[in-house]
C-alpha positions in Angstrom: -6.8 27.2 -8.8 -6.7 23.9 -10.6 -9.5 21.2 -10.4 -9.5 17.7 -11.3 -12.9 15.7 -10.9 -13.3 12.4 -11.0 -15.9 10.1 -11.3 -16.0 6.1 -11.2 -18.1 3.4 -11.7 -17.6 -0.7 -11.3 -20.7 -3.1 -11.6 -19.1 -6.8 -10.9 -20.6 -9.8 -10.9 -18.6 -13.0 -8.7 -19.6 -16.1 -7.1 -20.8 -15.9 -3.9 -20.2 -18.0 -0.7 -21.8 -18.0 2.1 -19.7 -17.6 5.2 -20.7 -20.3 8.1 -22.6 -23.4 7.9 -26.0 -23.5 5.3 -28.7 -23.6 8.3 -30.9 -20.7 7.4 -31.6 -17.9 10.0 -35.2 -18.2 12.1 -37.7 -16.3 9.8 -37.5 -12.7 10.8 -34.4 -12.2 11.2 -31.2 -10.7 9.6 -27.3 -12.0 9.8 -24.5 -8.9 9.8 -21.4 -10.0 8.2 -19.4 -11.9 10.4 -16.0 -11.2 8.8 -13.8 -9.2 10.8 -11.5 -6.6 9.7 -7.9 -4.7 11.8 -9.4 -1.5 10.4 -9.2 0.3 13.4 -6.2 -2.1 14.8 -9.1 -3.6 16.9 -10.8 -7.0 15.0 -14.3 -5.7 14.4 -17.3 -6.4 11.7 -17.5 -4.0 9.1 -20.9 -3.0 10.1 -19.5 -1.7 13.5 -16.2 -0.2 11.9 -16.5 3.7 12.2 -14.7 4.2 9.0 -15.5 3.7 5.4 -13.6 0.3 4.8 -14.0 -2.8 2.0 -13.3 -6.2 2.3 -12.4 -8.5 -1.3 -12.2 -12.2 -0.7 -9.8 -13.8 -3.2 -10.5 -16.9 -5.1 -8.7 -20.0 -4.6 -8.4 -20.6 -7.7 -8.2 -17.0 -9.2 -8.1 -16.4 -13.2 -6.3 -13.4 -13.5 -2.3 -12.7 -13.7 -1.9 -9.5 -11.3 -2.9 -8.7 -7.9 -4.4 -5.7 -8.8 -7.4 -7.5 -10.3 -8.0 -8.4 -6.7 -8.7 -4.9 -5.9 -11.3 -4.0 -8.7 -14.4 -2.8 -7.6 -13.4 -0.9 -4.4 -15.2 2.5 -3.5 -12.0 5.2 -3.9 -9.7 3.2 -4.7 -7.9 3.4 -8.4 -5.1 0.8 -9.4 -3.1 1.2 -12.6 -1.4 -1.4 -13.6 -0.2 -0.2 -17.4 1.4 -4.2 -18.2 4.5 -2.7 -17.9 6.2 -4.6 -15.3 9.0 -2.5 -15.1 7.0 0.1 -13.1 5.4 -1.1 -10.1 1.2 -0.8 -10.0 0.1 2.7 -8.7 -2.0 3.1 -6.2 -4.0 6.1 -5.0 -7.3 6.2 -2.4 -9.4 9.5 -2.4 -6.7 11.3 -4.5 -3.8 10.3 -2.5 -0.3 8.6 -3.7 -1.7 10.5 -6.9 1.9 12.0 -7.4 4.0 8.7 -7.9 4.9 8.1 -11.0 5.9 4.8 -10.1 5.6 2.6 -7.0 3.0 3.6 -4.2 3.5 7.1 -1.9 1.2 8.2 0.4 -0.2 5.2 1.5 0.0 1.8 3.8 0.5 -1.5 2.4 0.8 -5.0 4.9 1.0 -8.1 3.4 -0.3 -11.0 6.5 0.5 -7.8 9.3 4.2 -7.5 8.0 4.6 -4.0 6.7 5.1 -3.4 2.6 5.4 0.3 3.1 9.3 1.6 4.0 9.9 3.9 7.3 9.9 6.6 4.1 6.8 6.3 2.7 7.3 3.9 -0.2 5.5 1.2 -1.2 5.3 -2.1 -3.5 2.2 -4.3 -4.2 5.1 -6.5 -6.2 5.5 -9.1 -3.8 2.1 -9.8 -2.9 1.5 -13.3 -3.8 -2.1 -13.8 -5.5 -2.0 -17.5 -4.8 -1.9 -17.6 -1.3 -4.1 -14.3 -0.7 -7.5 -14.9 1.1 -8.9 -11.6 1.6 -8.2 -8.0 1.2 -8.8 -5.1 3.5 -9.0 -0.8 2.0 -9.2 1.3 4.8 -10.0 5.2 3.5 -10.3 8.4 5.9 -9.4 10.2 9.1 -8.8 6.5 10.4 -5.7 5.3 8.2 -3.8 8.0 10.5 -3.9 5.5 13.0 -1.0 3.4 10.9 1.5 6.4 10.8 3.4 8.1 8.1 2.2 8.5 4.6 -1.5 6.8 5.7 -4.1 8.4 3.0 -5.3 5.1 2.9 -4.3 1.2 4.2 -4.5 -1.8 2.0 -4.0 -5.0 3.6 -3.2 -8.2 2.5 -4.5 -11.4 4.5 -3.4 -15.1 3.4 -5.7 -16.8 6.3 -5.3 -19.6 8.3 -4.5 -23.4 7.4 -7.6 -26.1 7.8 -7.9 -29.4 8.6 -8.7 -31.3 6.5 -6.1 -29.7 3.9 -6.8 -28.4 0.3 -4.7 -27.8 -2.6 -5.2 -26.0 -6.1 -3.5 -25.5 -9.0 -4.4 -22.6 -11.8 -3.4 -21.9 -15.1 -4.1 -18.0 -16.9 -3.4 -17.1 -20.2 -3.7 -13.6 -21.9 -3.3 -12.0 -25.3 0.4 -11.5 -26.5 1.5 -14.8 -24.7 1.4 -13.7 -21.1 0.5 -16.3 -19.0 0.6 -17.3 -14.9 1.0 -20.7 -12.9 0.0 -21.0 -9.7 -0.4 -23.5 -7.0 -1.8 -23.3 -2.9 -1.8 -25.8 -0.3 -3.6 -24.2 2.6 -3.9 -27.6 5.5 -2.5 -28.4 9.3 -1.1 -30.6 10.8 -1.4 -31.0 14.6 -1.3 -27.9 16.0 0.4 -26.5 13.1 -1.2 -24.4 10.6 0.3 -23.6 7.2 -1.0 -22.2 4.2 1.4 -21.4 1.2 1.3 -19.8 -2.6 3.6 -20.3 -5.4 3.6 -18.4 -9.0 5.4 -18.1 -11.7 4.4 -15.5 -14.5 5.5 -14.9 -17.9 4.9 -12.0 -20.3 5.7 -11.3 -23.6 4.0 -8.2 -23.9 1.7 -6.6 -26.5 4.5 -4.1 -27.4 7.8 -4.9 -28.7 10.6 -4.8 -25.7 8.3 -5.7 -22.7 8.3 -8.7 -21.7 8.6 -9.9 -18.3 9.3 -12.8 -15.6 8.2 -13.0 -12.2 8.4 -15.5 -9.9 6.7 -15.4 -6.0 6.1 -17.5 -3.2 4.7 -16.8 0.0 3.9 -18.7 3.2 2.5 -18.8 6.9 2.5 -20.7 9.4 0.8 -20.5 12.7 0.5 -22.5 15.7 -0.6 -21.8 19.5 2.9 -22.6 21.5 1.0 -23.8 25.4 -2.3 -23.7 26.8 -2.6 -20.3 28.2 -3.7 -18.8 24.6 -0.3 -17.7 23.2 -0.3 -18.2 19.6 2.2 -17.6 16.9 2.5 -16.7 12.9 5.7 -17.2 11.1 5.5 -15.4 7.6 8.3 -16.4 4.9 8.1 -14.1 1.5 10.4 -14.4 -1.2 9.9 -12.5 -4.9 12.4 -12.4 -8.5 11.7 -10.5 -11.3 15.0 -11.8 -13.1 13.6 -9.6 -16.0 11.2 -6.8 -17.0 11.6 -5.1 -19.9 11.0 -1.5 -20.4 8.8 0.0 -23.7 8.7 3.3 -21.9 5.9 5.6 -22.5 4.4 7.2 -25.9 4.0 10.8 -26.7 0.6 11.3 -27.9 2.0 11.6 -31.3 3.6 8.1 -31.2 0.0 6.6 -29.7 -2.3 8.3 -32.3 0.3 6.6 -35.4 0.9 3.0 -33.4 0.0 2.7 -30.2 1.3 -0.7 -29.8 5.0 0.6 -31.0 7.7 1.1 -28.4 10.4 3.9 -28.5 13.4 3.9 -30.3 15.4 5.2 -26.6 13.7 1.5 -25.2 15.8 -0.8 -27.9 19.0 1.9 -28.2 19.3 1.5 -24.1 17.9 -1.8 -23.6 15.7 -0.2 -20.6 15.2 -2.8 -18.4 14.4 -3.9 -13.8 15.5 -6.9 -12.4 14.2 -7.0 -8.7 14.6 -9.5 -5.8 13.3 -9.3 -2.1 13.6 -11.6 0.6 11.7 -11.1 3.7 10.8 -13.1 7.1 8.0 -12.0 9.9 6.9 -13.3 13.4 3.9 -12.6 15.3 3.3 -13.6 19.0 0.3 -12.9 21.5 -0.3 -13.5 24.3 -2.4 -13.5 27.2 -1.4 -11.5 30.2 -4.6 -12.3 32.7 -6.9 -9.6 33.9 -8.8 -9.3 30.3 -5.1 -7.6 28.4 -3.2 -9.4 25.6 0.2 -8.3 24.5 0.9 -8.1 20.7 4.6 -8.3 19.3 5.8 -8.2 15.9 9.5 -8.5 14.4 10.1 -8.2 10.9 13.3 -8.3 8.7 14.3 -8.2 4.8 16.0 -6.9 1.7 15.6 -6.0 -1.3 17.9 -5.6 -4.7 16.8 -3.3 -7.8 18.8 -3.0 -11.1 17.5 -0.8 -13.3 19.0 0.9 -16.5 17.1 3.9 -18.0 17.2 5.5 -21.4 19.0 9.1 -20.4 21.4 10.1 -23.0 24.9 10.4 -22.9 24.6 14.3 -23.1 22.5 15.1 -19.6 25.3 13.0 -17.8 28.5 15.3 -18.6 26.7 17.2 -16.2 28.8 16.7 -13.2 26.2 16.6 -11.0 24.0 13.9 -13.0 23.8 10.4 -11.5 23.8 8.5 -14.5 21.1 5.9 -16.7 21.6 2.9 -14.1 20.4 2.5 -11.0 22.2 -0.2 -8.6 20.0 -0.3 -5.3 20.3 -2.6 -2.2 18.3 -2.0 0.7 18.5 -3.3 4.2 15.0 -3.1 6.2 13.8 -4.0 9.8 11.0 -3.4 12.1 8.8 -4.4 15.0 5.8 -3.4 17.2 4.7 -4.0 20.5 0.7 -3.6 21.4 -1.1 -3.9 24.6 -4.9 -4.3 24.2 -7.3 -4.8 26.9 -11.3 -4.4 27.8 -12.6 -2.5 30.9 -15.4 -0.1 32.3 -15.8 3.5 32.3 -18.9 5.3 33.9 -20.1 1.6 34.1 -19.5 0.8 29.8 -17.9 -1.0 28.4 -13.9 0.4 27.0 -11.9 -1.8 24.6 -8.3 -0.1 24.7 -5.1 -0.1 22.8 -1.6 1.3 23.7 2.0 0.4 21.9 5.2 1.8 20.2 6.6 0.6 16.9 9.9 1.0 15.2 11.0 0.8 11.4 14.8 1.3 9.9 15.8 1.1 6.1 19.3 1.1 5.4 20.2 1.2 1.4 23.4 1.7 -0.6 22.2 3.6 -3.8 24.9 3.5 -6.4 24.4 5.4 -9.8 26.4 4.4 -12.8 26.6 5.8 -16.6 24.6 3.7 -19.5 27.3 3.5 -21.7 30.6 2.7 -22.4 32.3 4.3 -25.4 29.5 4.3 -28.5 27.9 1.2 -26.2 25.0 1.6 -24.9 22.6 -0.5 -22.3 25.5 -0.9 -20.5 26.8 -0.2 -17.1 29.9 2.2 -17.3 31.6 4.5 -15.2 30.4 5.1 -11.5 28.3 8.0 -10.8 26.9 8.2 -7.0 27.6 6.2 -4.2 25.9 7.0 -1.2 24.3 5.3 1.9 21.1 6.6 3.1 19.1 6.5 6.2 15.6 6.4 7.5 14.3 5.8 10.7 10.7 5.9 12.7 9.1 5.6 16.0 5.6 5.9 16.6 3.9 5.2 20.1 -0.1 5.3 19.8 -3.1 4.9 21.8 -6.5 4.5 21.2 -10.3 3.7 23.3 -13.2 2.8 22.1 -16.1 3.7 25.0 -19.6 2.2 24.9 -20.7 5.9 26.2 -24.7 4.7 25.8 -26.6 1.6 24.6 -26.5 2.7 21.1 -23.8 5.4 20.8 -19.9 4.8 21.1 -16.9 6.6 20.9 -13.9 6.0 19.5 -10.6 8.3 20.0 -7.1 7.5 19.3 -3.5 9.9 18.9 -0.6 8.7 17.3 3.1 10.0 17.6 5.4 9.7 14.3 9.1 10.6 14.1 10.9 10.0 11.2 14.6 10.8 10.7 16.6 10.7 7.5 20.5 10.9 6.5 22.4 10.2 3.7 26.0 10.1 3.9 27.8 10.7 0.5 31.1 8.2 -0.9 31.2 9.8 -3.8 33.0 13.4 -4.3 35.0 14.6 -7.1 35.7 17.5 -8.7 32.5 19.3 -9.3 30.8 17.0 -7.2 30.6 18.0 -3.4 30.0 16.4 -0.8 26.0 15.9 -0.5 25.6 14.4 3.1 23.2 15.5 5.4 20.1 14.8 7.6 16.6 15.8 8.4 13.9 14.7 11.0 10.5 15.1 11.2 7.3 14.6 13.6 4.0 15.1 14.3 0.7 14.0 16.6 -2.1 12.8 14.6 -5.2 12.8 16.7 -8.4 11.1 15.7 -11.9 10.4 16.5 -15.0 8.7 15.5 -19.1 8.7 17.1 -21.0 6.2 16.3 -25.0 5.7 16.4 -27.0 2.5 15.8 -30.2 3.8 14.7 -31.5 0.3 14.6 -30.4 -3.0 14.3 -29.5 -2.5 10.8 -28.2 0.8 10.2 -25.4 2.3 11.7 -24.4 6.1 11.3 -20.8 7.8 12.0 -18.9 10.7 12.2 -15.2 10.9 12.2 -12.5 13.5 11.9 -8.7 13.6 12.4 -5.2 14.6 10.7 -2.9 12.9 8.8 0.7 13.6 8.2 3.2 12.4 5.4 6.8 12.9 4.7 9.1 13.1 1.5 10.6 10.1 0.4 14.3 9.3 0.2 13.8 9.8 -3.7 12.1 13.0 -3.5 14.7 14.7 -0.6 17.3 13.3 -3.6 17.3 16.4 -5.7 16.6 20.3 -5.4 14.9 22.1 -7.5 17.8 24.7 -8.5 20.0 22.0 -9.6 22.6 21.9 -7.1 24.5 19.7 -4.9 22.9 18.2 -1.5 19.2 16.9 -0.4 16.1 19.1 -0.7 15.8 20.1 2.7 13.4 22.5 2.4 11.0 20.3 1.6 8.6 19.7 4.5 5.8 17.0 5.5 2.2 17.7 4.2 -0.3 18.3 6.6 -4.3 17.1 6.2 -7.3 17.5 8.4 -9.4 14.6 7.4 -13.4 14.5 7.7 -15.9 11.7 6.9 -19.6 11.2 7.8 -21.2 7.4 6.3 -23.8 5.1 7.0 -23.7 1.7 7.1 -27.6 -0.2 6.3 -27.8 -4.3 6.1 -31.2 -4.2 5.1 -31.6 -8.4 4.6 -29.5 -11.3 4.6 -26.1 -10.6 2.5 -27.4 -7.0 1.5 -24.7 -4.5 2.3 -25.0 -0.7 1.2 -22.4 1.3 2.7 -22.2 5.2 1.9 -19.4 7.8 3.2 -19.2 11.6 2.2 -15.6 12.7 2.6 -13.2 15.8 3.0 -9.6 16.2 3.5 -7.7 19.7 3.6 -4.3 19.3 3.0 -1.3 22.0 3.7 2.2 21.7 1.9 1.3 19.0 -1.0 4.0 17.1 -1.9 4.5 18.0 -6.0 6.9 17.3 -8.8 8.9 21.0 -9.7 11.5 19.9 -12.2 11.3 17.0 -14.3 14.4 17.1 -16.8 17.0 15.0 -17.8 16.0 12.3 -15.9 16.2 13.6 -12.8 12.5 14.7 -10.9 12.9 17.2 -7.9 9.9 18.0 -5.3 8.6 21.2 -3.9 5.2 22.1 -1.0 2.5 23.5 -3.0 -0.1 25.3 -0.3 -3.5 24.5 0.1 -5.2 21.4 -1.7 -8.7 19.7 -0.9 -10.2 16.3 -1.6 -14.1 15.9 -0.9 -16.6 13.3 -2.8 -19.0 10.6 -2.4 -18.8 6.5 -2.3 -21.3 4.4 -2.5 -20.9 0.4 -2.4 -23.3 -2.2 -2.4 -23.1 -5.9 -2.5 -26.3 -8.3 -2.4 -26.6 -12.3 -3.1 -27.9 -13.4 -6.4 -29.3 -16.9 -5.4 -26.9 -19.4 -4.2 -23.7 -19.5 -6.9 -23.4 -15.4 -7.6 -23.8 -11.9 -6.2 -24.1 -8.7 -7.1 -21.0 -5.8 -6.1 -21.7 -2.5 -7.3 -19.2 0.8 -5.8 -19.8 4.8 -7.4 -16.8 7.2 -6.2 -16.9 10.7 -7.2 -14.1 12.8 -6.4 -13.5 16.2 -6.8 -9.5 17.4 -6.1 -8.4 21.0 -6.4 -5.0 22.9 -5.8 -6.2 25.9 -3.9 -3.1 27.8 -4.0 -1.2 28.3 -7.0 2.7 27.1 -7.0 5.6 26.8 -9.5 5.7 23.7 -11.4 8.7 22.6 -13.7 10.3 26.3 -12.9 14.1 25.7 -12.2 
């Protein structure tokens, strides 16, 4: 049995702003928060959300240089963002997406509604522009099953709506080591037009020699109501470059202890390096269909280039089978989601419902090529796989939430994912066979919530459900033995999720919220070879996540408030299994 515990603290202190006009409540009296939050894929306040979820507004005029400063302070949630901008930030709530070494597995990302998060499983936060963000959404426990595959936890990313009359801002950071960010918004409307946009452009020289780094992103959304029956629309326009990221790779602890600010001698010899680029475009419609039901339709389309050359030597890559030190990936992804909510009565209460079906498709053309030519190296040589792979989902969900008494409701949803992959091989050769194939998986993901207001202020839940997450493309890559074809003995993991939490608003801006958790998970996805570049995947058995989170957020006078979040986390492999045995 292994065991990892973890426990976390943040204590922030930010300005504070008042939502709503100044006039002070009649004496007595107590104001819930009136944001709302898509937790539940119903708009709610957090206060009558049946899940543990946290809301971060951004800045407008926000000092740091990463997005993932915008997610500090979050119960459960841990961001690492090691300033190497060659590896996107990881990610992990309540102990999932703890596996990725890079990029974000296991759970949900939207960016304004528009998915961030491939049919596969795989996320980036890359792309999500700091300038134009407004607010930030975490959804942890049985609930985030409610968004499909690879949902241990949703993050969402919300740039708002324009204003009239319009405002526009302009910020400058600077770090240590020369890194610095410019960024401008214009958030405004114009008629009946609505627009609200973010530029930046970051540059990083790094505190380590062989790290430095360009990014530049823009995002933008407009929305507008289209005729006077209450359709309105959202156009979202997202475009990100990363014409260069230098690579330092890691240190042994050796290397750290003597210089921890050195970099490699592999980094210079190979010239590690990313260059990414991702353009992307999103529409949202709704509309009103009479009788108290609205339909909900999204459409989504975009690609993405990565060019990445790693520091494997020359020696792993006579291996026939190896697919070289540089990575040339293009991917092709699409989606889109139709959603019919509506309110009626059961037994005489009141039930808010929820029915639709989504699709998502990622098409990519993965081509492997050697990093070297002759004595050269850095450089992109001979070719070493060419393939075209696949993946594919198609969920159809429903969900009620029932008034069952005055102060008790129930809330009960299923989802259906199917997720197909294939890969279809170009490259054969002599000791090379042909590694084409396909897999599909699927699975119903039932949840449900009860929920009792004690009083006025204090609201007490009970959820449970189950969640279900696939392998990647990148982990079906590879088996563990070495040989030729995808990993398809690899199978989905499995979790039954449980979460009991109180929510207590005890005065004006005063929010404690506290949630005990527990998730049992079957076939773990974990890392069983690691050599020569090349990481293979295999099902552990049984693993468990349970802890505590606490967060609290109270007003300190008129310009600052108080944001205080305690996680502890205890995460243990209950079965043994066979790591790095090949």
């Amino acid at each position: 049995m292994i065991r990892h515990r973890v426990a976390t603290f943040a204590l922030l202190l930010a300005p504070f702003a008042a939502a709503g006009d100044d006039t002070p409540p009649p004496a007595g009296t107590t104001t819930l928060e009136p944001v709302n939050v898509t937790a539940t894929r119903r708009e709610a306040s957090v206060f009558d959300t049946p899940a543990a979820v946290s809301v971060r507004v951004v800045p407008a005029a926000t000092p740091g240089m990463n997005f993932s400063e915008a997610l500090q302070g979050i119960p459960g949630l841990l961001v690492r963002d090691r300033q190497n901008y060659a590896q996107d930030t990881q990610l992990s709530i309540r102990g999932f997406g703890t596996r990725a070494s890079f990029g974000i597995r296991g759970l949900r990302v939207y960016v304004d509604g528009i998915p961030a998060t491939q049919p596969d499983g795989q996320s980036q936060l890359s792309h999500a522009n700091l300038a134009s963000a407004e607010r930030v959404e975490v959804l942890r426990g049985p609930f985030s099953a409610l968004y499909g595959n690879s949902s241990g936890g949703v993050v969402q990313v919300f740039s708002g709506d324009g204003q009239s009359p319009g405002e526009a801002s302009l910020g400058v950071a600077a770090g240590e080591g020369g890194d610095w960010r410019v960024s401008a918004r214009v958030r405004g409307a114009w008629r009946e037009v609505g627009v609200v946009a973010g530029l930046s452009q970051l540059r990083a020289d790094g505190i380590r020699p062989h790290s430095a780094a360009e990014r530049l992103s823009f995002n933008a959304r407009l929305h507008w109501p289209m005729d006077g029956d209450g359709a309105s629309h959202s156009l979202v326009v997202n475009y990100f470059d990363s014409p260069l990221s230098l690579d330092p790779l890691g240190l042994s602890r050796a290397q750290f202890d003597a210089d921890p600010y050195q970099t490699t001698p592999q980094a210079i010899a190979f010239n590690t390096r990313k260059r990414v680029r991702q353009s992307q475009a999103g529409w949202t419609g709704e509309y009103a269909l009479g009788g108290a039901v609205s339909l909900r339709a999204l459409a989504y389309a975009g690609t993405r280039g990565v060019e990445q050359y790693l520091a494997i030597p020359p020696g792993p890559q006579a291996n026939a089978l190896q697919s070289g030190g540089v990575i040339d990936l293009a991917s092709d992804y699409a989606g889109g989601e139709l959603r019919l909510e509506g309110d009626t009565q059961m037994a005489g209460r009141a039930v808010a419902w929820t029915a639709g079906l989504g699709w998502e498709g990622l098409q990519q053309q993965r081509r492997g090529y050697q990093n070297f030519i002759g004595s050269r190296l850095g450089v992109r040589g001979a070719l070493r796989r060419d393939e075209r792979n696949r993946a594919a989902a198609f969920d159809t969900f429903a969900q009620a939430d029932w008034r069952v008494a005055e102060r008790w409701s129930l809330l009960a949803g299923v989802r259906r994912s199917a997720v197909r992959f294939r890969s279809d091989d170009d490259y054969v050769t002599v000791g090379n066979p042909d590694d084409s194939g396909a897999v599909s998986f699927s699975r119903w993901t039932p949840v449900a919530a009860l929920q009792f207001r004690a009083s006025p202020l204090v609201n007490l839940y009970a959820s449970v459900g189950s969640g279900f997450e696939t392998p990647t493309l990148v982990e079906l890559a590879y088996r563990p033995d070495g040989s030729s074809g995808l990993n398809l003995d690899l199978r989905p993991a499995r979790s039954r999720n449980g979460e009991l939490g109180m929510k207590w608003r005890p005065r004006d801006g005063v929010r404690i919220d506290l949630a005990l958790f527990r998730s049992d998970t079957r076939d773990e996805l974990v890392v069983a070879t690691n050599t020569g570049g090349r990481a293979s995947f295999a099902n552990a058995g049984r693993s468990r996540r349970q802890g505590v989170e606490l967060e609290l957020e109270a007003p300190l006078g008129k310009a600052m408030s108080l944001q205080f979040a305690w996680t502890a986390l205890d995460a243990t492999v209950r079965e043994a299994y066979l790591a790095c045995a090949g």
